[in-house]
C-alpha positions as CSV (number, residue, x, y, z in Angstrom):
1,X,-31.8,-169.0,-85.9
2,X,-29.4,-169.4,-88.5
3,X,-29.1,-172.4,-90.6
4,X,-25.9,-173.1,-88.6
5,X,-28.3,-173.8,-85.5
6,X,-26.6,-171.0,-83.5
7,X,-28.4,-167.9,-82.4
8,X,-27.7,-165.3,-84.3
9,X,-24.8,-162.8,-82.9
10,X,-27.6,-159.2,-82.2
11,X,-25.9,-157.1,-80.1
12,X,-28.1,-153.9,-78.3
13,X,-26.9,-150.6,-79.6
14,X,-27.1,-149.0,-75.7
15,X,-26.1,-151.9,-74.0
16,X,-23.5,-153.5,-76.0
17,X,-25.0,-157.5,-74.7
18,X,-26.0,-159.9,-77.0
19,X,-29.9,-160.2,-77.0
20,X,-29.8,-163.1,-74.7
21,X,-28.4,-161.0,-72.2
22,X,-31.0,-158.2,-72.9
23,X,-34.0,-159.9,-70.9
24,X,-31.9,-161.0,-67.6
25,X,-30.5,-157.4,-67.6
26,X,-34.0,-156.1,-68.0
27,X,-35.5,-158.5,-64.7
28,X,-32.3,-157.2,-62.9
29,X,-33.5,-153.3,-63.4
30,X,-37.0,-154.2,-62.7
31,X,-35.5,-156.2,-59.4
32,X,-33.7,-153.3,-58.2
33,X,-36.4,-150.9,-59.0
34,X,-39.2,-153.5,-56.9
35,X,-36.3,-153.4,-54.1
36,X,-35.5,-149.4,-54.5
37,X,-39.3,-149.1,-54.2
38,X,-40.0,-151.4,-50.9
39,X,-37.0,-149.8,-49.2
40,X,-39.0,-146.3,-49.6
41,X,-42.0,-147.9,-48.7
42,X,-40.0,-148.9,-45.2
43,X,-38.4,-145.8,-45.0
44,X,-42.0,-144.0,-45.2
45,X,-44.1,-145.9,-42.3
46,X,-40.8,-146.4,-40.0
47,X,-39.6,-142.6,-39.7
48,X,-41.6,-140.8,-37.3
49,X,-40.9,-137.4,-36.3
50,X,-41.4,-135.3,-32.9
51,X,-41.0,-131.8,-32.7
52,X,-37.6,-131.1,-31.7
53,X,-36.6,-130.6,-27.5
54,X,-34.6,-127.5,-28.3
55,X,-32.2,-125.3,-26.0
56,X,-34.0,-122.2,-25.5
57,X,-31.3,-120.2,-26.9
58,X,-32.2,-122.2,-30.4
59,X,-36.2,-121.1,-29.7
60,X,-35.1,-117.4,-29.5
61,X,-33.6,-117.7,-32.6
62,X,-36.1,-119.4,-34.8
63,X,-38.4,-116.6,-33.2
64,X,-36.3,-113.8,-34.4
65,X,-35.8,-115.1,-37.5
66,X,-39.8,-115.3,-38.1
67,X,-39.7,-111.9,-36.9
68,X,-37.4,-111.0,-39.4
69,X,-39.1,-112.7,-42.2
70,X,-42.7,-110.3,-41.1
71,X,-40.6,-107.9,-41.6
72,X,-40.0,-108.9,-45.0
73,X,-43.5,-109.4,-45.9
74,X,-44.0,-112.9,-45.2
75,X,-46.9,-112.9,-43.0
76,X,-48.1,-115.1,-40.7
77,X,-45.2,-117.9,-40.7
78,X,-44.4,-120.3,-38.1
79,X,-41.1,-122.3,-38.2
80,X,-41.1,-125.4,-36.6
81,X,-38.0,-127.8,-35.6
82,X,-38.8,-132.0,-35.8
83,X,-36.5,-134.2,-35.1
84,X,-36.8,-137.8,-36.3
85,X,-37.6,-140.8,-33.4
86,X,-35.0,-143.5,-33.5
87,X,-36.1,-146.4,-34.2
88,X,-34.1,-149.9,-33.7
């Protein structure tokens, strides 16, 4: 401190707050990283997928077009549709 008794006026070159602003601004990123984090965490275990009831005119198509990539050289590929269960 300065022989006033106030703090002395530091401002943060990036951030442009005074240093006693610094630290709450730093526990609000690491609070929204911690809540950014869980939220994925959720998303992870509650999306559950199925493979996709499709019309068969959508089958033949994903079929030719694994046909077509053979043809290309990619061998052996299988293309699969999932579709993700609601959940509520």
């Amino acid at each position: 401190m300065e022989k006033s008794g106030k703090a002395p006026n530091i401002t943060s070159k990036v951030t442009k707050l005074p240093s006693s602003c610094k630290s709450v601004m730093e526990h609000m990123e690491d609070e929204l990283k911690r809540e950014d984090e869980e939220e994925n965490r959720n998303m992870e275990t509650s999306c559950e997928f199925q493979v996709a009831d499709l019309p068969e005119s959508c089958e033949r198509k994903i079929h030719e077009f694994e046909r077509e990539l053979n043809k290309q050289g990619y061998w052996n590929v299988a293309l699969v549709a999932y579709q993700m269960k609601n959940h509520e």
